[in-house]
KELUMLO-905605 format. One line per 3 residues: number of its first residue (from 1); their letters; for each residue x, y, z of N, C-alpha, C. Coordinates in steps of 0.001 Angstrom, whole numbers, plus 500000, padded with zeros to 6 digits. Layout:
NUM	a	X:Y:Z:X:Y:Z:X:Y:Z | ...
END
This chain:
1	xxx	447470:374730:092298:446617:373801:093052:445156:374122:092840 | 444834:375369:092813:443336:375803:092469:442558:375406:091158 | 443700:375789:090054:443432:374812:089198:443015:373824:088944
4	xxx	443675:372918:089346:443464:371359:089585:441869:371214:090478 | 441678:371852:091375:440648:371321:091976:439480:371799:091329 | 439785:372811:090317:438618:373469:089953:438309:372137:088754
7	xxx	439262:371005:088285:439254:370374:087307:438647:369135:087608 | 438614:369017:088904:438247:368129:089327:436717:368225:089608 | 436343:369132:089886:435217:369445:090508:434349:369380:088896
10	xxx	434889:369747:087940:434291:369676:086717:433640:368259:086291 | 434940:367694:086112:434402:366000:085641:434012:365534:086524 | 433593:366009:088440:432568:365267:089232:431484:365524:088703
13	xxx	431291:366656:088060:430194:367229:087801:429265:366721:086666 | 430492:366502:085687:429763:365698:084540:429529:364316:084714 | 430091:363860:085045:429928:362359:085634:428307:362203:086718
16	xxx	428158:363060:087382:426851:363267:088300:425672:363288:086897 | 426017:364394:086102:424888:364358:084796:424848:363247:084179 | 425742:362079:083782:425955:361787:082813:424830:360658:083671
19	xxx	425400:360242:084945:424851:359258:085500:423474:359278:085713 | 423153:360549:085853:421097:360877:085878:420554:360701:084517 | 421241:361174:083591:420913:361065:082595:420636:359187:081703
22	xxx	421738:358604:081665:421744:357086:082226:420099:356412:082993 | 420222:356534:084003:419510:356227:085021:417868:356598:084620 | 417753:357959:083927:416334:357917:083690:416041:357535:082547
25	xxx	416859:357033:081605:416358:355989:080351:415762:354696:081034 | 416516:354004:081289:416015:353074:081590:415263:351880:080660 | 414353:351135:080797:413319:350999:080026:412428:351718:079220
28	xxx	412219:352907:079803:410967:354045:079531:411149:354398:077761 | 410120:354674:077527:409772:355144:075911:409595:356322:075961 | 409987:357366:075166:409845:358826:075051:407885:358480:074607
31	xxx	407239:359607:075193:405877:359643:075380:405922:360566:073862 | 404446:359965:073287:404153:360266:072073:403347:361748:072118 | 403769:362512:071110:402577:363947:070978:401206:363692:071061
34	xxx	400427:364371:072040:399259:364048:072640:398437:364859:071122 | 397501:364080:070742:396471:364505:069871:395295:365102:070277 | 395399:365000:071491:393818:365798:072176:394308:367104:072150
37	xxx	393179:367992:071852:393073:369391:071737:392576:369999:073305 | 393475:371051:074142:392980:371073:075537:391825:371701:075420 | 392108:372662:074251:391075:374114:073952:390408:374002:072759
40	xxx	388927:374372:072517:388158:374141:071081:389085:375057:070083 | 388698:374559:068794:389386:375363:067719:388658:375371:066548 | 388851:376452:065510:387563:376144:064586:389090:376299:063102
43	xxx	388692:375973:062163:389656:375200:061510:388776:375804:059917 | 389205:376350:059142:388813:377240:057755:389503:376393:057266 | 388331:375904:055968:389152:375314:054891:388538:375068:053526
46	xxx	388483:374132:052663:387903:374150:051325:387376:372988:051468 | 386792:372434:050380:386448:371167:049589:385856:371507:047974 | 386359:370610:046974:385826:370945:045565:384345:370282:045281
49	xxx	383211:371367:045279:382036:370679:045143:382055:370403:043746 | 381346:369245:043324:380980:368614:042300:379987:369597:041432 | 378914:369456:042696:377195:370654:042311:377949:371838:041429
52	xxx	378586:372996:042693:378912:373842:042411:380230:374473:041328 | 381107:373451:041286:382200:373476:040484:382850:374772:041225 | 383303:374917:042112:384369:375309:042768:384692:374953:044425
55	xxx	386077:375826:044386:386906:375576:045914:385537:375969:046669 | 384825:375337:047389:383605:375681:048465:384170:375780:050260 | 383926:377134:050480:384412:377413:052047:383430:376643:052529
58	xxx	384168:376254:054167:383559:376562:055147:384141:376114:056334 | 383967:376207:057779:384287:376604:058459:384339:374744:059730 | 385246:374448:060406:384560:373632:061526:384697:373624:062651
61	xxx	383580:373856:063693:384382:374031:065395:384729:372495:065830 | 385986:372292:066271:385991:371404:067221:386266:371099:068535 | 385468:370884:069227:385266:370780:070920:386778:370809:071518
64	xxx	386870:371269:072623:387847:371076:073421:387853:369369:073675 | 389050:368683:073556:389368:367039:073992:388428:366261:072321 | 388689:367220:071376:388762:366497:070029:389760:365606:069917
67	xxx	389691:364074:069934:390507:363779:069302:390140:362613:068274 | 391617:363131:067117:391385:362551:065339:391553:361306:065541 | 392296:360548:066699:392932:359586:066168:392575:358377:067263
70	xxx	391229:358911:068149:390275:358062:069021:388998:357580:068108 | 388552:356743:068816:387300:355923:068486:385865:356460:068527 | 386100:357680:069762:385088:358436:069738:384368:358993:069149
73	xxx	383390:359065:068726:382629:359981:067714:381380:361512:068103 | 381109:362188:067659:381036:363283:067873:379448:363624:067673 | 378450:364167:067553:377254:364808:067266:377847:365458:066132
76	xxx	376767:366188:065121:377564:367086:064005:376611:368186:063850 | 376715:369528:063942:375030:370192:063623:375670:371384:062670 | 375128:371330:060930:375362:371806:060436:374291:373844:060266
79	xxx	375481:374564:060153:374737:375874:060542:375036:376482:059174 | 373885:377411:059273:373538:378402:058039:373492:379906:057869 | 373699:380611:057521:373913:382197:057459:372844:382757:057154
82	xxx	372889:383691:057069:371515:384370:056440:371925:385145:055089 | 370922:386221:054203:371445:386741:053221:372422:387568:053215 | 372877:387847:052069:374267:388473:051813:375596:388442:052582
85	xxx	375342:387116:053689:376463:386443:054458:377405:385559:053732 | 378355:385183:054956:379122:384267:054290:379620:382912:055595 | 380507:382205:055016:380657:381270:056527:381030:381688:057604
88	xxx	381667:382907:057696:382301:383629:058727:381193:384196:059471 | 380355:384136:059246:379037:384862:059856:378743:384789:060752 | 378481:383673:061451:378322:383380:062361:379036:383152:063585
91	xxx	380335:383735:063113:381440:383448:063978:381885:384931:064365 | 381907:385597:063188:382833:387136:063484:381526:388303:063614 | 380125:387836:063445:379179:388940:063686:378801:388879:064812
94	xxx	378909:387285:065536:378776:386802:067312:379630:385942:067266 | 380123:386043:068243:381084:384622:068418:380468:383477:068726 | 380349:382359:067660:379671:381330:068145:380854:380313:068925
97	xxx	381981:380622:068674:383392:380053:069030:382814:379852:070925 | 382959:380791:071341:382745:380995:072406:381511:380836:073038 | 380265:381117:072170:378840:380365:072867:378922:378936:073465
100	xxx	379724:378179:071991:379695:376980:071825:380450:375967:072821 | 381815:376724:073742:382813:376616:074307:381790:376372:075757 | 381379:377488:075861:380729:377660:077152:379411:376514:077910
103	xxx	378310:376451:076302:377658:375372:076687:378009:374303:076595 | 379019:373904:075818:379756:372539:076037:379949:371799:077169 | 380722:372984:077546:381066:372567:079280:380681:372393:080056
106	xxx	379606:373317:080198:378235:373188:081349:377458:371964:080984 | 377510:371620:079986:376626:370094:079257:377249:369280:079397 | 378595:369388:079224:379394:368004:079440:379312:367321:078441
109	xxx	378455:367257:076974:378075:367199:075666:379155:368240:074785 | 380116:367106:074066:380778:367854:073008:380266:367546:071070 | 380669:368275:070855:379830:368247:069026:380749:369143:068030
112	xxx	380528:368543:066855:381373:369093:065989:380399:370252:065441 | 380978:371550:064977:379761:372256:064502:380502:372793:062891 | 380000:373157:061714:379910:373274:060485:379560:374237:060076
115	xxx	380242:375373:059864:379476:376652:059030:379952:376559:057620 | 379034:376162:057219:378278:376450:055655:378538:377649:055118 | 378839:377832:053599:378695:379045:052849:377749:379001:051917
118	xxx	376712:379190:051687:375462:379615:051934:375102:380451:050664 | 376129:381374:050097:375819:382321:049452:374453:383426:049755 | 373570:383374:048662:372227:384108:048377:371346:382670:047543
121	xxx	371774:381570:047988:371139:380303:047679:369853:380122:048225 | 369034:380705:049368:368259:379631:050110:368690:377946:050054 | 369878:378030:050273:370107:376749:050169:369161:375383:049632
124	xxx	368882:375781:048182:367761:374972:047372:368992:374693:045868 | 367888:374286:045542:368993:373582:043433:368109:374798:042935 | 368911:375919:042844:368140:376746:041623:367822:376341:040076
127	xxx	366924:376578:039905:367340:376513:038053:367953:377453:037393 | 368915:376358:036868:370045:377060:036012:371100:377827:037049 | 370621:377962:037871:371579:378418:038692:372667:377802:040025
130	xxx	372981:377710:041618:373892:377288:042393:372846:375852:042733 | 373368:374695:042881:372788:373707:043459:373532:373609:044693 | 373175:374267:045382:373599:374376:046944:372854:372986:047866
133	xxx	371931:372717:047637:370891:371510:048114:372220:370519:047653 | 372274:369848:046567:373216:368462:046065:374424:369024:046947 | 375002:370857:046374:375899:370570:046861:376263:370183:049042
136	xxx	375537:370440:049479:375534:370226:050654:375434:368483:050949 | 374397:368244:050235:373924:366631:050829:375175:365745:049840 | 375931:366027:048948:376549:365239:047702:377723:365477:048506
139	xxx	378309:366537:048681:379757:367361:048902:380041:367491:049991 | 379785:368290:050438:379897:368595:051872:380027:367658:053010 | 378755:366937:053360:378455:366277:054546:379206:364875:054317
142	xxx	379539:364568:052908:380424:363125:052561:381664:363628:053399 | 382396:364958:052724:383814:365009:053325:383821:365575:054375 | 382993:365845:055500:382888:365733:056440:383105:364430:057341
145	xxx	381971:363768:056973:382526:362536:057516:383761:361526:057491 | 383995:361953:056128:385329:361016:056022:386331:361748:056619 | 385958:363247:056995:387357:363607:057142:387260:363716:059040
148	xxx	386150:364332:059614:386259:364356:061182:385425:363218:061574 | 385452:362953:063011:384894:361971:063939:383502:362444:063834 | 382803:362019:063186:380922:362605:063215:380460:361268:063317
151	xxx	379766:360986:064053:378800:360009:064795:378058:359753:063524 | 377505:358138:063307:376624:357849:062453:375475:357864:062627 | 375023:357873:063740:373613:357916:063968:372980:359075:063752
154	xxx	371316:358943:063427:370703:359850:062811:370104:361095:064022 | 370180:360442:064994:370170:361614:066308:371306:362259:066741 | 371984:362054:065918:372793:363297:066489:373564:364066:065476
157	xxx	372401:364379:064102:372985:364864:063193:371830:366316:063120 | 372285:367506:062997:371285:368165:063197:371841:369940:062218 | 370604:370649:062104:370959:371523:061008:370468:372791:062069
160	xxx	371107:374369:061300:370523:375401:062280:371105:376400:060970 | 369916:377858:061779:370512:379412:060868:369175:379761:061101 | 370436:381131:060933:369116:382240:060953:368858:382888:060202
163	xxx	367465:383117:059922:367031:383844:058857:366819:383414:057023 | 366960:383333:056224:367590:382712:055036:367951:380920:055700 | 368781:381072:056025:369445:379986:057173:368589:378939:057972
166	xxx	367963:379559:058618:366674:378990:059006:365897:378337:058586 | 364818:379647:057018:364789:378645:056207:365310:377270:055505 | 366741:377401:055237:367274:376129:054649:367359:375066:055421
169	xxx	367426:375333:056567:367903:374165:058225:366064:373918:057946 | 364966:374676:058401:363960:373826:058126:363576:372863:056755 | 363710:373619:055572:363698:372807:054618:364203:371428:054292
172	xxx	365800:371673:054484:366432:370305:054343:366573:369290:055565 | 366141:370016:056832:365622:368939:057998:364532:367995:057493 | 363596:368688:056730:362320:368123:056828:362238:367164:054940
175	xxx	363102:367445:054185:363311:366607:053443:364484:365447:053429 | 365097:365691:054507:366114:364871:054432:365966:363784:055835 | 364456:363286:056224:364449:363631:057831:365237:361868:057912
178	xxx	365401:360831:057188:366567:359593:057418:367754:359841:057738 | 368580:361333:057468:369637:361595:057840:369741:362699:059343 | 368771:363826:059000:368518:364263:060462:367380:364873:060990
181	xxx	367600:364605:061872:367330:364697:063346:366226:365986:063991 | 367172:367135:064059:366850:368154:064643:366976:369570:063778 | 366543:370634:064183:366818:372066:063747:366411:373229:064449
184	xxx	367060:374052:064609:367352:375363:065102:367041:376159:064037 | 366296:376914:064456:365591:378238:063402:365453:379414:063915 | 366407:380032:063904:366020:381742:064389:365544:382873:063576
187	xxx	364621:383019:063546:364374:384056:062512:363715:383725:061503 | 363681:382650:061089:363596:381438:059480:362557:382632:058568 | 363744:382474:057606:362586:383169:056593:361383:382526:055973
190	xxx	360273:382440:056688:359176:381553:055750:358377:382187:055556 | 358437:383133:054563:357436:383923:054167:355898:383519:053459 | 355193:383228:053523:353716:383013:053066:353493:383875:052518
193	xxx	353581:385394:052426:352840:386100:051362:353116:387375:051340 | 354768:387378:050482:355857:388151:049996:355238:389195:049421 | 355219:390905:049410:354008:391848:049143:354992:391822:047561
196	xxx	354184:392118:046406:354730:392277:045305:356116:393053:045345 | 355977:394476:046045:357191:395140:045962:358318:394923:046711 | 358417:394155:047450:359205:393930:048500:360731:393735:047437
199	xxx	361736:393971:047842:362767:394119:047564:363866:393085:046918 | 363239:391905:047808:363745:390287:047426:363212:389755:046397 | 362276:390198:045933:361568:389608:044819:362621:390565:043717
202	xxx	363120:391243:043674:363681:391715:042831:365393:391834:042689 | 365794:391288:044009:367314:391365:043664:367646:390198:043639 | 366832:388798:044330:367485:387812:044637:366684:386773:043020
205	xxx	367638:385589:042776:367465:384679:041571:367003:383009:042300 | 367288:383557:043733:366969:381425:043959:365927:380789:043961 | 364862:381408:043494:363857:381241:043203:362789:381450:041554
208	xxx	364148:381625:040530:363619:382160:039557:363473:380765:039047 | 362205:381097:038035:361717:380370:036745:362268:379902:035434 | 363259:380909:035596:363706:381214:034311:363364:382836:033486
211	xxx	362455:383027:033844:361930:384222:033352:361614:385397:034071 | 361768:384961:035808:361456:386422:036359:362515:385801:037440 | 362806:386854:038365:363679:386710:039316:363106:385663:040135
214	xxx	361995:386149:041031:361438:385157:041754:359715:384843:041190 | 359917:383685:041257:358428:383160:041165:357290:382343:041788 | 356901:383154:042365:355652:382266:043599:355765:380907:043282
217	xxx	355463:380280:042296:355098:378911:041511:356532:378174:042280 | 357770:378688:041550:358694:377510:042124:358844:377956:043697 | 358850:379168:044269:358665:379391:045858:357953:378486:046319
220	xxx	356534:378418:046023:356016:377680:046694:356010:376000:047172 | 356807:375420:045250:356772:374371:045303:358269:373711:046163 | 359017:374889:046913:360071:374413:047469:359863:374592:049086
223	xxx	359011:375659:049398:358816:375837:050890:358976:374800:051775 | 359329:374958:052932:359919:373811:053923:358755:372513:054244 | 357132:373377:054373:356273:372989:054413:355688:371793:053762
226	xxx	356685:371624:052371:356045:370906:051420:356474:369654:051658 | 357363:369482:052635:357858:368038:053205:357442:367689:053913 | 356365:368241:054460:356307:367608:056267:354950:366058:055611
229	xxx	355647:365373:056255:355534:363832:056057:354923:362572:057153 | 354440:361451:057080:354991:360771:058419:356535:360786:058675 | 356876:360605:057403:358325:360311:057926:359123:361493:058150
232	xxx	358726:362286:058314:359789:363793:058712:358725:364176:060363 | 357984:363966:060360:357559:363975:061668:358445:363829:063233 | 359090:362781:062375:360311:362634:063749:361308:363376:063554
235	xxx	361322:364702:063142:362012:365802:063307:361467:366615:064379 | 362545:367163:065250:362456:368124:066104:362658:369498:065998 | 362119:370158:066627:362294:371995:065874:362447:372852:067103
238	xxx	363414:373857:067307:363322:374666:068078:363594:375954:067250 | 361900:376794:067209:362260:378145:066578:362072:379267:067363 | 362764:380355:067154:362566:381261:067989:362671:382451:066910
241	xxx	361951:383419:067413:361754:385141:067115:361404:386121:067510 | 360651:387226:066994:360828:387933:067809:359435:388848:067010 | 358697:389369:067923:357550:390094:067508:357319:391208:066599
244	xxx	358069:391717:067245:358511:393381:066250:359697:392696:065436 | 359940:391704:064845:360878:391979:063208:359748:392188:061784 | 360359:393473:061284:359691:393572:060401:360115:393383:058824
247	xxx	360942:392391:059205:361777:391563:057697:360820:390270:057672 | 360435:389659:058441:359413:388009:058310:358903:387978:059274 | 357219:388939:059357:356061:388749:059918:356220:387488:060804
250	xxx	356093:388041:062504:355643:386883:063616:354629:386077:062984 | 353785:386566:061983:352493:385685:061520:352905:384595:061013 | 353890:384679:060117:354473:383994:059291:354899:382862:059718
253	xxx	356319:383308:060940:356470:382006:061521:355541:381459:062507 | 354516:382153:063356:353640:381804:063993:352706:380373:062713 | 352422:380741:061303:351606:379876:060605:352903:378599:060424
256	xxx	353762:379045:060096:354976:377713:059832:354955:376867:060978 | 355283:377370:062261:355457:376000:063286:354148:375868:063734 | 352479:376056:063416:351486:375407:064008:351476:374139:062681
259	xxx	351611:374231:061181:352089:373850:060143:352750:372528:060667 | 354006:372507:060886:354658:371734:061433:354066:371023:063000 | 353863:371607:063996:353271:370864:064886:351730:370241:064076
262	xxx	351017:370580:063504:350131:369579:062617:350641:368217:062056 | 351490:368098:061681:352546:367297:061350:352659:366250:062116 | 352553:366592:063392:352995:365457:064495:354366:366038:065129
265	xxx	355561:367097:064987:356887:367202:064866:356509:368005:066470 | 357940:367512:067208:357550:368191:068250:358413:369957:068267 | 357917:370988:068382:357989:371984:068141:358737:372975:069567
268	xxx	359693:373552:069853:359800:374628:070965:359567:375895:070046 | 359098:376420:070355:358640:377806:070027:358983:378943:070693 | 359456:379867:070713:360134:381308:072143:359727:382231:070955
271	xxx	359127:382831:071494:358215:384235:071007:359227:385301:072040 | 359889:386213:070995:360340:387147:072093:359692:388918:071457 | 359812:389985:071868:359447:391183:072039:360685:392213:071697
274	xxx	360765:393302:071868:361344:394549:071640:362750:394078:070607 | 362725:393573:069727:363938:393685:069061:363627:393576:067662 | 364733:392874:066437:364119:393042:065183:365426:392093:064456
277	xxx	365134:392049:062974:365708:391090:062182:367271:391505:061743 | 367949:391224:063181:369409:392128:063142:370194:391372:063918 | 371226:391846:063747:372134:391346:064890:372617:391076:066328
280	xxx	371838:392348:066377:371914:392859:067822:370634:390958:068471 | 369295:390843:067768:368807:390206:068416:369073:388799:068446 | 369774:388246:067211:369995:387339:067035:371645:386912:068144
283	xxx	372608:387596:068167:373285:387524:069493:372644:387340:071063 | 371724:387037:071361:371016:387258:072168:370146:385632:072001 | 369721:385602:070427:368918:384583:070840:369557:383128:070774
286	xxx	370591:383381:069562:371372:382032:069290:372097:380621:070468 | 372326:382040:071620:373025:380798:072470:372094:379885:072957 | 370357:380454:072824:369425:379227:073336:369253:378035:072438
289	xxx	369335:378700:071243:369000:377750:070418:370384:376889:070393 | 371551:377079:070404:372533:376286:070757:372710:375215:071862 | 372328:376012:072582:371774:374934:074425:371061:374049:074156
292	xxx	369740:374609:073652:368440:373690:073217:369622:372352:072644 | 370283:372579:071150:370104:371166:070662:371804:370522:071135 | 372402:371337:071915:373376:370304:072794:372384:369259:073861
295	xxx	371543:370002:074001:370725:369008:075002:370233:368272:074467 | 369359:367763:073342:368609:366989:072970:369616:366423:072401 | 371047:366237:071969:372163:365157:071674:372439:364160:073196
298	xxx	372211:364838:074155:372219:364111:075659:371007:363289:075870 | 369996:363834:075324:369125:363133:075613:369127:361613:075199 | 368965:360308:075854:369248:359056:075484:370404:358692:075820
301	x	371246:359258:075837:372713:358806:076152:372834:358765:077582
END
């Protein structure tokens, strides 16, 4: 008899499942895999530059509530390394992962961000040597767009780096100023008047002639300076440094952004004290300059 009831009690049992199971179909559609990202993520990958003729790294953050397959579109601010870096630079020497996470949120302003590999380019067309310039404006920023949500408009396309980096974010801000916008400069190497022996004149080529490593003549004729325009005027600049670095004289950038504010360009400037052309200060200074141009993507909107 125990048997039996235990048999019974079975197929009540399945019959109870079978019937819930039943019952919550219904009409209803199994819900599709959500494409929004809850948490930012930064995403390593390639593209084949044309310029350069190879697999070209680099790196992309995308905001927490990225999503590929919305209408939405994004701000884009492409970042730069400094010498003997690479795209990872900016990520594994400070976490920009996490700067970027933080002011997001507090801004309520999300943006796609871009680390660049950079090499020992100053990101310029050497002669005879890396065309990092084509390859960025040719390569890069095309498959960017085709490939993530980056906003078309010219305000909310914007460049940054430090040091080396800097330099290139001012340079190609200020020659490229129909495409963008803004730039972040920490550190920017803009040297005015490199002492003969200095060290860069002798190891680095992105500036050669052909005949000597570096040569004032094409230095000069590439400096960031040499663009400033009416029409690059409506570029915005936030540079910052630091007094005591003794890799690129406060003078230096002190003469570059009065240079540029001559210009007409509106300029933030942060002069800071006790530190130097390292890591330690640039962790410290980057998250402003990050704040700075999440904000000025809000601005207007």
């Amino acid at each position: 008899m125990r048997k039996h009831t235990h048999g019974w009690l079975a197929l009540a049992a399945g019959l109870a499942l079978l019937l819930i199971a039943v019952s919550g179909c219904g009409n209803s559609k199994p819900k599709a895999a959500s494409t929004v990202s809850p948490t930012s993520k930064v995403v390593t990958t390639t593209v084949y530059s044309k310029a350069l003729g190879i697999d070209w790294n680099y790196d992309v953050y995308l905001p927490a509530g990225y999503n590929p397959t919305a209408s939405k579109r994004y701000p884009v601010v492409y970042m730069m390394h400094g010498l003997y870096g690479n795209h990872r630079n900016l990520l594994e020497r400070f976490n920009s992962q996490q700067m970027l996470d933080g002011i997001i949120h507090r801004a309520n302003q999300r943006a796609i961000v871009v680390f660049i590999d950079g090499f020992n380019s100053f990101y310029i067309n050497a002669k005879g040597g890396m065309q990092m310039e084509t390859a960025i404006m040719k390569d890069l920023i095309p498959t960017i767009n085709k490939t993530y949500k980056v906003s078309t408009a010219r305000q909310d396309h914007a460049l940054g780096g430090i040091s080396m980096g800097g330099y290139g974010a001012a340079r190609l801000a200020l020659k490229y100023p129909d495409y963008f916008s803004k730039a972040v400069l920490v550190s920017p190497a803009v040297w005015y008047d490199l002492p003969a022996d200095n060290i860069f004149r002798k190891s680095l080529h992105a500036f050669t002639d052909g005949h000597t490593n570096w040569s004032d003549k094409v230095y000069n004729s590439v400096f960031p300076t040499h663009y400033l325009s009416a029409e690059s005027k409506n570029v915005q600049f936030y540079v910052e440094s630091t007094s005591s670095d003794t890799t690129v004289p406060i003078k230096d950038v002190t003469r570059f952004v009065k240079a540029v504010k001559a210009n007409g360009n509106s300029v933030k400037f942060v002069k800071d004290s006790g530190d130097n052309h390292n890591w330690t200060y640039w962790t410290k200074a980057m998250p402003k300059g990050y704040q700075w141009v999440i904000d000025q993507f809000k601005v207007g909107k």
